[in-house]
DRENMAR-502292 format. One line per 2 residues: number of its first residue (from 1); their letters; for each residue x, y, z of C-alpha. Coordinates in steps of 0.25 Angstrom, whole numbers, plus 5000, padded with zeros to 4 digits. Last residue first. Layout:
residues N
NUM> a> X,Y,Z  ...
END
This chain:
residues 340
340> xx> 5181,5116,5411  5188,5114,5397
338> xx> 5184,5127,5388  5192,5137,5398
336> xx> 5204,5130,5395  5202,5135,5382
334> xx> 5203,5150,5384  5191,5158,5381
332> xx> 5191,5167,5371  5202,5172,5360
330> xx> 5215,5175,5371  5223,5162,5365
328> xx> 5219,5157,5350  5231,5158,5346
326> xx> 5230,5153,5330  5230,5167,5324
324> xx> 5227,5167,5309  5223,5181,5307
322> xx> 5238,5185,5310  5247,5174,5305
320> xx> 5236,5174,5293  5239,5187,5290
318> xx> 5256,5186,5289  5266,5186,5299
316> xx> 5279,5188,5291  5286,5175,5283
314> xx> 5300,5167,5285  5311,5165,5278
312> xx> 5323,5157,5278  5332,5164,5270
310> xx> 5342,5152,5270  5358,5155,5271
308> xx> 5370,5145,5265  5382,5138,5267
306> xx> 5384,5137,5283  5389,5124,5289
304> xx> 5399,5134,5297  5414,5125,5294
302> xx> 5417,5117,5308  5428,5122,5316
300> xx> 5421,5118,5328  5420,5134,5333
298> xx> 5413,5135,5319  5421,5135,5305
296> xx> 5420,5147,5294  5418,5143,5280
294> xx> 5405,5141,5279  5403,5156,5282
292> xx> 5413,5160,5270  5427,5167,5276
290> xx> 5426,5180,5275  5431,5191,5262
288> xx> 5417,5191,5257  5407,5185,5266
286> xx> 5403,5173,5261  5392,5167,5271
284> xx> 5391,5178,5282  5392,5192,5277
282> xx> 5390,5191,5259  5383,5177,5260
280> xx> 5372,5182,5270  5372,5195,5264
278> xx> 5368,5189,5251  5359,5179,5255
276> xx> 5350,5190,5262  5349,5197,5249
274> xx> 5345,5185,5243  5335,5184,5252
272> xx> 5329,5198,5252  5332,5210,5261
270> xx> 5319,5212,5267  5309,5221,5262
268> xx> 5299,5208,5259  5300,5201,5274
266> xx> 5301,5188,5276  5305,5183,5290
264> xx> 5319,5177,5290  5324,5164,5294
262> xx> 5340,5163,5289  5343,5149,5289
260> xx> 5358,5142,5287  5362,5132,5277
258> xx> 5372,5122,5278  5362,5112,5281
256> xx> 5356,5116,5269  5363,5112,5258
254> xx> 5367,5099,5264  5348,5098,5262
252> xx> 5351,5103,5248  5362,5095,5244
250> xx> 5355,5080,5249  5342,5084,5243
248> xx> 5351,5087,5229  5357,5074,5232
246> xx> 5343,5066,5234  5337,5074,5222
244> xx> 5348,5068,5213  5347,5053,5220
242> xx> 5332,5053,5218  5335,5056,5203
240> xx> 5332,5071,5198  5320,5073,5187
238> xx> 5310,5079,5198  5318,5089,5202
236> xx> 5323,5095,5189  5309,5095,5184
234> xx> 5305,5102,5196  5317,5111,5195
232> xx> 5311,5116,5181  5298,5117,5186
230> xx> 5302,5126,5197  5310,5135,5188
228> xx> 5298,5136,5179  5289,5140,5190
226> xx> 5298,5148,5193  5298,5156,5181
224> xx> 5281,5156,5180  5281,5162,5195
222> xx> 5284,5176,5192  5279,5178,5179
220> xx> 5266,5172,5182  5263,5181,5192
218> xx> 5260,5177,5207  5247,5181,5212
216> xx> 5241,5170,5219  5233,5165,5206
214> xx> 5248,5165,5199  5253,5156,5210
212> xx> 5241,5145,5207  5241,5147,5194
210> xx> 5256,5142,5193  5253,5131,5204
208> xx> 5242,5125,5194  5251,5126,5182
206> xx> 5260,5121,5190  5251,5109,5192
204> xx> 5246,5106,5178  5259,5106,5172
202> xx> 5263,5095,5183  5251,5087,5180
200> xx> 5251,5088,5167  5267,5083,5168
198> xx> 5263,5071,5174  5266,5064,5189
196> xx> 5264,5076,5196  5271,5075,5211
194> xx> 5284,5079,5208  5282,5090,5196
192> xx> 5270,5096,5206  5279,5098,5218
190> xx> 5292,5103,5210  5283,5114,5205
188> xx> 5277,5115,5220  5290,5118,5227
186> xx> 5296,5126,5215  5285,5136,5215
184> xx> 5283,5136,5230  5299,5139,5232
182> xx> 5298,5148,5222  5286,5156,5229
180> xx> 5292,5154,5243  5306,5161,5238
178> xx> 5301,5176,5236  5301,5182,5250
176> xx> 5285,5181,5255  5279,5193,5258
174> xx> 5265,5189,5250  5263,5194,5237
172> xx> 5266,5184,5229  5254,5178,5234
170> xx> 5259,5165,5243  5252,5152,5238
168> xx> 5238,5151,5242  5234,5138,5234
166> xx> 5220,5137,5237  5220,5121,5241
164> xx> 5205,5119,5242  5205,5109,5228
162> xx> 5217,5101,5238  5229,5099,5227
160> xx> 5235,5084,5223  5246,5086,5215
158> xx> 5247,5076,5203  5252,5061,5202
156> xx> 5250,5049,5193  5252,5034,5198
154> xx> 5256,5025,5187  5251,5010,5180
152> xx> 5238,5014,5177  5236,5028,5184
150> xx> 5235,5028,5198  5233,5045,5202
148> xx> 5239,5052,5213  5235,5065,5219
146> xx> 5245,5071,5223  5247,5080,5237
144> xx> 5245,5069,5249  5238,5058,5242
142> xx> 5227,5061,5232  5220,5048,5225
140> xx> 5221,5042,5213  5218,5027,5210
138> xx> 5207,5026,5220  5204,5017,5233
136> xx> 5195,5028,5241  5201,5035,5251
134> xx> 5207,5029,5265  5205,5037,5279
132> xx> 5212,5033,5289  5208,5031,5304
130> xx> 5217,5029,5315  5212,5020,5326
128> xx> 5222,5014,5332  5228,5006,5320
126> xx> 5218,4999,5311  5215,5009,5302
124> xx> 5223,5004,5290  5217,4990,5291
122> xx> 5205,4996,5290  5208,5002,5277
120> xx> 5215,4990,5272  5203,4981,5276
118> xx> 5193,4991,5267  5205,4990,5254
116> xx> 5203,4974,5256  5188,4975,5256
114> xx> 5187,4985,5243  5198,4975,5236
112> xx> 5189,4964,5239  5179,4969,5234
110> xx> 5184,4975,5221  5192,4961,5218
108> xx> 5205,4963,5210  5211,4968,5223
106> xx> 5215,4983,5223  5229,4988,5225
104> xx> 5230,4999,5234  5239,5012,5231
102> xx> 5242,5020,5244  5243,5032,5250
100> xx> 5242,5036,5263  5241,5050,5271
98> xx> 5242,5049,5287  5255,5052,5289
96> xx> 5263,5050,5274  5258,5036,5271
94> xx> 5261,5027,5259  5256,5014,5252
92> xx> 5258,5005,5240  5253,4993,5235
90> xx> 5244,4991,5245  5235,4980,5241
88> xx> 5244,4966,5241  5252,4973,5255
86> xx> 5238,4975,5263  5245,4966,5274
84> xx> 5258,4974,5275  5250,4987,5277
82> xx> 5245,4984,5290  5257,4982,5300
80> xx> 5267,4992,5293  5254,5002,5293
78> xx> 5251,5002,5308  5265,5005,5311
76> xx> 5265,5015,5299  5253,5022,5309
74> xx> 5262,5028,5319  5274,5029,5309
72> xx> 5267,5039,5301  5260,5045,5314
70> xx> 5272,5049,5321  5280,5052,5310
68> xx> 5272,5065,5306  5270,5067,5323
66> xx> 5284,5069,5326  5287,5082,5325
64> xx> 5272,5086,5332  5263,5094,5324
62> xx> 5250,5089,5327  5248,5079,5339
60> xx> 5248,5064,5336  5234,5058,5343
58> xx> 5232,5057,5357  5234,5062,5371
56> xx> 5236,5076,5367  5240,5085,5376
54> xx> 5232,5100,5379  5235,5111,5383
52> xx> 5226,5123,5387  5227,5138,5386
50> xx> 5222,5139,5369  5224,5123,5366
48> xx> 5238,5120,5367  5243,5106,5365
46> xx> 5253,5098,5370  5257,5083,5365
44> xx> 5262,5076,5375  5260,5059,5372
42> xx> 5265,5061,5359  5278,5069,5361
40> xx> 5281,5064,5374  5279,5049,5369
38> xx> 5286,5051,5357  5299,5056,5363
36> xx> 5299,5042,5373  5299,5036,5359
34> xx> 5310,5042,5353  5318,5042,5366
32> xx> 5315,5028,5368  5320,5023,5355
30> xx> 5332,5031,5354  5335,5037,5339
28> xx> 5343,5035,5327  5343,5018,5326
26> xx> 5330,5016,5316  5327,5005,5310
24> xx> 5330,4992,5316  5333,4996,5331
22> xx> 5325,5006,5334  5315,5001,5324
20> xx> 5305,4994,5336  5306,5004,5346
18> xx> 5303,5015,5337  5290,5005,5331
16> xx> 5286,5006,5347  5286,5017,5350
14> xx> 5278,5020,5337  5267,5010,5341
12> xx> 5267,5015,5355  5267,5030,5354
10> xx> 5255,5026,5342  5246,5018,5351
8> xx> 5247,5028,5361  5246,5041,5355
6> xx> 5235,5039,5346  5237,5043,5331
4> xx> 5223,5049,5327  5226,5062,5328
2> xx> 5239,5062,5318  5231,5055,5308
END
């Protein structure tokens, strides 16, 4: 998608539309500063090819802070105009960038429901030449990472997983501190109990993830008691209330604008974590026979916002940062040389 966004039309349109809900929507930013900041970013994007530069004149460069936004609210403009009139058959829609979703309700007639679904289709591509590509009318269908599934009066859910996806976890053997393989058990556990609708598909899915590990190397009496852990705290998750998991949200993310980062490469014969947490509370936290860190006032006699230290850790060169070089200086003829 990204592209196939020209500059001009879309520098226009969004210009435009910031303009337009200064006043209405939004009131935290100046209009011709946000805008006059779009034009450098779109219309100077740099690129380094070997020893030449280059600026792309078109399209929304990769990479770029704004460039997510850019293009949801690019072609929202074109959608707010369109979508209205095929209100009797969209019954329901979504976008995240350039991946849609939505559940179209057929017309009685199969001929006529084939021709107004084909006028939707070119009504969606109405809009400076962007092209989409629309799958078959179906009652299931894979959206993002589930495949979803219309079933009578429901909607059933499972993971959806790429038949080329080769699942290379880390081995356990890698030089990786011991936190990542929790994190990836918990992370995926609490995955596959939100996104599967049925407790066969849940089942079915850990025991996927389980085989998965084991297959890498990890034994089954190391990772079968988190797994457990992380299926309890899934449960736990899914059964609070909005408010619940909006207050715990709410303590976690106070929690950690009192926390500092301490970014660490990892190395196996160093002092461990816990080890690291303990002289952080023993010499600048708690220190016996002190005053405690959040305790202390800065020269504004304000108390240090300090509660808590993060190992924040980073890995060691590995084989792929070494047969995986991307520089392609010094390796024949520069580029430049290529364009006389």
């Amino acid at each position: 998608m990204y592209t196939n966004i020209r500059t001009g039309p879309a520098l226009t349109h969004i210009s435009n539309l910031i303009r337009h809900e200064a006043g209405r929507s939004f009131h935290h930013y100046d209009t011709h500063a946000l805008t006059d900041a779009l034009q450098i970013v779109f219309k100077n994007n740099i690129l380094k090819f070997g020893d030449t530069y280059w600026r792309q004149i078109s399209g929304t460069g990769m990479g770029i802070a704004p460039a997510p936004p850019w293009a949801t609210i690019y072609y929202a403009i074109h959608e707010n105009r369109v979508l209205p009139r095929w209100s009797s058959n969209i019954l329901f829609y979504r976008r995240f960038i350039d991946d849609v979703i939505g559940i179209w309700t057929c017309d009685i007639c199969p001929e006529r429901n084939n021709t107004l679904w084909t006028s939707f289709q070119l009504d969606m591509q109405q809009w400076y030449g962007m092209e989409w590509e629309f799958s078959p009318l179906s009652r299931t269908c894979n959206y993002m990472d589930l495949t979803l599934t219309i079933t009578g009066h429901s909607i059933h859910s499972t993971l959806f997983e790429k038949p080329q996806n080769l699942y290379l976890y880390l081995p356990p053997h890698s030089s990786h501190p011991k936190g990542p393989l929790q994190s990836l058990i918990f992370g995926n556990i609490l995955r596959i109990h939100r996104l599967c609708s049925t407790q066969h598909e849940i089942r079915k899915h850990t025991r996927a993830f389980h085989h998965r590990l084991t297959n890498r190397g990890y034994h089954t009496a190391v990772i079968t008691p988190i797994f457990h852990k992380a299926t309890k705290n899934a449960i736990a998750y899914t059964s609070r209330t909005a408010i619940e998991q909006a207050t715990r949200q709410q303590m976690l993310t106070s929690k950690t604008d009192k926390t500092v980062f301490f970014h660490l490469q990892f190395h196996p014969q160093d002092p461990t974590a816990r080890d690291l947490q303990h002289v952080w509370q023993q010499t600048v936290a708690t220190p016996p026979n002190d005053v405690p860190l959040s305790n202390l006032k800065n020269i504004d006699g304000i108390n240090v916002p300090v509660q808590s230290l993060t190992i924040a850790y980073s890995r060691p060169a590995n084989l792929r940062n070494q047969f995986s070089i991307r520089n392609i200086e010094n390796r024949g003829r520069a580029v430049s040389t290529y364009l006389n």
